[in-house]
C-alpha positions, 0 to 999 in steps of 0.5 A, spaced: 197 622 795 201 626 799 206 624 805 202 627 810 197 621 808 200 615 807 199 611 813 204 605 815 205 605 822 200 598 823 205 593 818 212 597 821 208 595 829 207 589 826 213 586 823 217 590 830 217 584 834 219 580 829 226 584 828 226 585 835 227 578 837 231 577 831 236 582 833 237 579 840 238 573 837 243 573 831 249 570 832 244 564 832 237 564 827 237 565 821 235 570 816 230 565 813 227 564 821 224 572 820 221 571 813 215 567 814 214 570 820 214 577 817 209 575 811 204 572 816 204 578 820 204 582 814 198 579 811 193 579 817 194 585 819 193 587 812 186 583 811 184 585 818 186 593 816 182 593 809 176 588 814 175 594 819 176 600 814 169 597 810 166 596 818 168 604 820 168 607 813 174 611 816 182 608 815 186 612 820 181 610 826 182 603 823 188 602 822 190 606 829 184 600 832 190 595 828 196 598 831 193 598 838 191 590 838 198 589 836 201 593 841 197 589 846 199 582 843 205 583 843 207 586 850 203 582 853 209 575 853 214 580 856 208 583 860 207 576 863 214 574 864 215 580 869 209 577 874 210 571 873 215 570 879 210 575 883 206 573 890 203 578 894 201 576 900 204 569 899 198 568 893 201 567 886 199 573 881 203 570 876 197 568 873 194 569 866 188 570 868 190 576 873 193 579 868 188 577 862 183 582 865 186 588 865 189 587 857 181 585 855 180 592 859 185 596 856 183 593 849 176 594 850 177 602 853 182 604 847 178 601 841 171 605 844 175 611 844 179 611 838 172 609 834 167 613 838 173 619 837 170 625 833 176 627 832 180 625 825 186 623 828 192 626 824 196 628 829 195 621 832 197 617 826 203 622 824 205 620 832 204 613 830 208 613 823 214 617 826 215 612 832 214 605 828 218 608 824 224 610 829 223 603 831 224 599 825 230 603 822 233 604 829 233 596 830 235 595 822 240 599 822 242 595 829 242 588 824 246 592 819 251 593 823 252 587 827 253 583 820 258 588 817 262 588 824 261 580 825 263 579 817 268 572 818 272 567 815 273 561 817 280 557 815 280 550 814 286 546 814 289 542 808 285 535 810 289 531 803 291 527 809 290 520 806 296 514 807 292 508 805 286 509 800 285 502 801 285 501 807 278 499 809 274 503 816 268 503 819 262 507 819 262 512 824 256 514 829 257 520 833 251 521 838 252 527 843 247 528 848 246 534 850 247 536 858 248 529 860 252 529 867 257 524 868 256 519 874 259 522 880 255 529 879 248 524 877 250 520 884 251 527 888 246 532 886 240 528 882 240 522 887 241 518 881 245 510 880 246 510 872 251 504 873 245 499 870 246 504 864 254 503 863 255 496 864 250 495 859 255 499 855 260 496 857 257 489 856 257 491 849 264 492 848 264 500 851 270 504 853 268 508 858 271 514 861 269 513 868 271 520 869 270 525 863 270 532 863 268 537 858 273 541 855 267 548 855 261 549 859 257 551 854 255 547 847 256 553 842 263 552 844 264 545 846 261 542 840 265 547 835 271 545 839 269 537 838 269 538 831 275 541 830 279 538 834 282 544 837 281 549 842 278 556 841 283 560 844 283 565 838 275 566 838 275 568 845 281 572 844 276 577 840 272 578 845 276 580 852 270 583 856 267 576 855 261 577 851 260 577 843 256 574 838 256 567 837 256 567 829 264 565 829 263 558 833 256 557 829 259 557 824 266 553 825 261 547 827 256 549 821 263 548 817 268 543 821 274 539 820 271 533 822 266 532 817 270 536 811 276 530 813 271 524 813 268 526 807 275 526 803 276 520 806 269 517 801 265 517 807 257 521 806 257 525 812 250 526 815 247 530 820 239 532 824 237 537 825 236 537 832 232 544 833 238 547 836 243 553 833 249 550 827 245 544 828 240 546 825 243 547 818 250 544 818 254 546 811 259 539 812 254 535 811 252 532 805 245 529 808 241 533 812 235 529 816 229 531 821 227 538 821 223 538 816 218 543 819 224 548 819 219 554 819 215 552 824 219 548 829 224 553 829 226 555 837 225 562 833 218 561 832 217 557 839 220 564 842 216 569 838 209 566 840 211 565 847 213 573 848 205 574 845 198 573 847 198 566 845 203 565 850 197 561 854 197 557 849 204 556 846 206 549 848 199 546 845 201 550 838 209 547 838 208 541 843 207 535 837 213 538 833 218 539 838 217 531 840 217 529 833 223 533 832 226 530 840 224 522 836 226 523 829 233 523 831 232 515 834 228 513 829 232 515 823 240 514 827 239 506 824 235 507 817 242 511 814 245 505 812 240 503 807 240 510 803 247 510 801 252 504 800 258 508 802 261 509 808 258 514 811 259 520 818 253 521 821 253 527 827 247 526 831 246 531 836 241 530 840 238 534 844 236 530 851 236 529 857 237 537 857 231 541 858 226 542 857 224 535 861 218 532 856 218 526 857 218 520 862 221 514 863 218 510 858 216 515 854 209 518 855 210 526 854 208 530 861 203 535 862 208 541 859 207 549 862 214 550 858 218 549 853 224 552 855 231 550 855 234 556 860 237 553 867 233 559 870 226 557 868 223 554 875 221 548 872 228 546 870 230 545 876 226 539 877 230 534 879 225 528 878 223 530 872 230 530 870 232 523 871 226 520 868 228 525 861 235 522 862 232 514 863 228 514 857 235 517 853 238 511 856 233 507 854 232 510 846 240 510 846 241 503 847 235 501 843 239 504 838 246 501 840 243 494 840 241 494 832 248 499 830 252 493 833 247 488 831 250 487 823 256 483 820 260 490 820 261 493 827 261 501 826 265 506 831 260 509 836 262 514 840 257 517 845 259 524 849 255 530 852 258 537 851 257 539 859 254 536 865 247 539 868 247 546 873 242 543 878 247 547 885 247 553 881 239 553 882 236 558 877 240 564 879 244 567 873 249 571 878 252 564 881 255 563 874 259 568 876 262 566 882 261 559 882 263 554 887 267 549 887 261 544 886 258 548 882 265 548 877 265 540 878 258 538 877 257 543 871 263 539 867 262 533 869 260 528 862 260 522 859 265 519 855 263 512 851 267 509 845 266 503 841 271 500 836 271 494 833 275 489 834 276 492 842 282 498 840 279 502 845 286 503 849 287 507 843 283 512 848 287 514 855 282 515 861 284 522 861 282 523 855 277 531 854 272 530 848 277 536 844 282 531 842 277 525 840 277 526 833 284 526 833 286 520 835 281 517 832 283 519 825 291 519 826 289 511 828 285 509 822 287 514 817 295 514 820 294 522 820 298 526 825 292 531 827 295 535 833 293 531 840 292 537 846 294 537 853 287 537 857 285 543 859 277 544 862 274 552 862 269 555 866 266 561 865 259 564 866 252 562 862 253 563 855 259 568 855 267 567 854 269 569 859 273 563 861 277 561 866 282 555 866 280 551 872 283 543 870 287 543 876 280 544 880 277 538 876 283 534 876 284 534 882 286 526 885 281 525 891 276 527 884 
């Protein structure tokens, strides 16, 4: 078979997509995330080819008809995404049955000419395989490079740091929910009292930092902050115009001194997958637990469907999941203790009240047009449906307080979010940039709540930011001298390094 003959341009346009969108999310999906994707695309474009080359007795015309409904499956997410804020004349057109029509019309038109064509076609499909062709190899040679330029290696410090090896500790809960503002932002900008919720903590023994403040404005680097215990000074160095891979944060929280610490110490350290990032698949972690639907429940997955023709319906197909994934993390948090008589280190991120808002008050799943956790996604900037998400985190995170505490031997419980919510930044990308005061306040504004058995919170100073959490922590219980950093509070633009230190902003006295 000579060269000229070999047709390929339907898988190559088929598995484009796939590696396109991979491309552009690296730093944070895994190469497994691609694999099951790429095979089922690969399979139905091959059974379909074979299926429609018996009906037309003609391979190029039926692999050209292929092609043709890939390329319209797969330009039709981003096609939508484009009107989606549209109005003409003060009417909506953002609307999938506007632009349904004219993809059937387009589909329709394109396949009669294709089939009814008396040509052979051989210049058409040549076209076709050089330019697949072009665009797989370009966006390889793209994955390629990243992962040569972005190769890393993490140090990790000498954890041999046990004093008394006889001293018995608790067992420890660290819960962070993701996006949970702190009081004075919730009052200010979301209307909302939470002081029921903090006195019931405070009832119970609570410590509670009645003005805490996150250290960075986003999770990919305030969690690997929190679990090395240090700031990222020499990560955000690498990259001075402020934009660059996440991989080197994902992987510092995916391997983190945290957790390789308590787990010299004896303790079985724990994690969830909490649908998001380094979470997902935390390498310190000894038991991983939710998740288990990894293929499917991936946020990759979520995207991938969302930017095709099954965008009308792509909540339906990965609602189920993403509660169950959101549920799992509060239904197994006080089952742990019973598959493991050692003490044990359990990391729970939690992936609420942030965005996308599933859930009311009680916990009845709302009617959802999303699944997007992006602030400039207009249902995410429902206030009200905020609040009820954020009431019903209350309510699952005292549920699962109340029974940790209730047992003969009181673990240490700390419950923190990585930054505050960015409801004044009304959706707009630029205000990032150029923030306000108000803004800067409301997005660092977080929640800091600790239980200690026999009441040793005043171990922890009001001043306290989530970065030397840890430290004092081990350097009370283990009698370990991990370094204690000044307080500082970075602000810098949406998913960028691009930082600012803006503390004297923050911590200013009438604040």
């Amino acid at each position: 078979m000579k060269l000229n003959n070999i047709i390929f341009h339907p898988i190559l346009f088929g598995i484009f997509p796939v590696l396109l969108l991979f491309e552009s999310n690296m730093s944070f999906t895994s190469i497994w995330e691609i694999i099951l994707p790429l095979v089922i695309i690969t399979i139905i474009i091959t059974i379909s080819w074979v299926f429609l080359t018996k009906i037309l007795s003609n391979t190029k015309k039926s692999a050209l008809v292929i092609s043709l409904l890939v390329i319209l499956f797969f330009v039709y997410g981003p096609a939508f995404f484009a009107i989606d804020d549209l109005t003409i004349n003060g009417n909506d057109v953002g609307r999938h049955t506007y632009l349904l029509i004219p993809f059937l019309a387009i589909t329709i038109l394109g396949i009669i000419l294709i089939i009814k064509s008396k040509k052979e076609l051989k210049n058409l499909t040549k076209i076709s395989n050089v330019i697949s062709l072009i665009l797989v190899s370009v966006i390889l040679l793209n994955i390629g490079a990243y992962n040569f330029e972005n190769t890393y290696s993490i140090e990790i410090q000498n954890i041999d740091k046990i004093i008394n090896k006889e001293k018995i500790v608790p067992d420890i809960y660290y819960i962070l929910l993701d996006g949970y503002p702190g009081k004075t932002s919730l009052n200010e900008i979301s209307n909302y009292d939470n002081q029921e919720f903090l006195d019931n903590l405070s009832n119970q023994g609570f410590f509670i930092q009645t003005k805490s403040y996150a250290n960075y404005p986003h999770t990919f680097l305030s969690l690997p902050s929190i679990l090395n215990m240090k700031y990222l000074d020499e990560v955000i160095e690498k990259f001075p115009d402020g934009e660059g891979s996440h991989a080197i944060p994902y992987k510092m929280g995916s391997n983190n001194q945290v957790m390789n610490f308590i787990k010299s110490q004896g303790y079985v350290t724990v994690s969830f997958d909490s649908g998001w990032g380094f979470t997902r698949d935390i390498e310190s972690a000894e038991l991983k637990l939710c998740g288990d639907n990894k293929l499917f429940n991936s946020e990759f997955m979520i995207s991938l469907v969302k930017n095709s023709m099954l965008n009308p319906i792509y909540v339906k197909i990965f609602e189920t999941d993403v509660v169950e994934l959101k549920l799992c993390v509060f239904d197994e948090l006080t089952k742990i203790k019973e598959r493991t008589d050692k003490p044990i280190f359990v990391f729970a991120h939690i992936f609420l009240p942030h965005s996308p808002y599933i859930f009311e008050e009680n916990g009845e799943v709302r009617e959802l047009s999303n699944l997007d956790f992006h602030l400039e996604t207009k249902e995410n900037l429902d206030k009200k449906a905020f609040v009820n998400q954020l009431k019903f985190t209350n309510k699952k995170t005292l549920e699962v307080v109340a029974e940790l505490l209730d047992s003969k031997k009181q673990p240490i419980i700390i419950i923190q979010s990585d930054h505050g919510s960015a409801f004044t930044f009304d959706g707009n990308l630029k205000n990032w940039k150029t923030p306000t005061e108000q803004m800067i306040k409301e997005r660092m504004d977080s929640i800091n709540f600790i239980f200690l058995p026999e009441n040793e919170t005043n171990i922890f100073l009001e001043s306290i930011t989530p970065v030397n959490t840890f430290s004092i922590l081990f350097n009370h219980y283990f009698e370990t001298n991990f370094e204690i950093y000044e307080d500082k509070i970075y602000f810098g633009s949406n998913a960028s390094y691009d930082l600012k230190d803006v503390t004297e902003i923050i911590m200013k006295p009438n604040n």
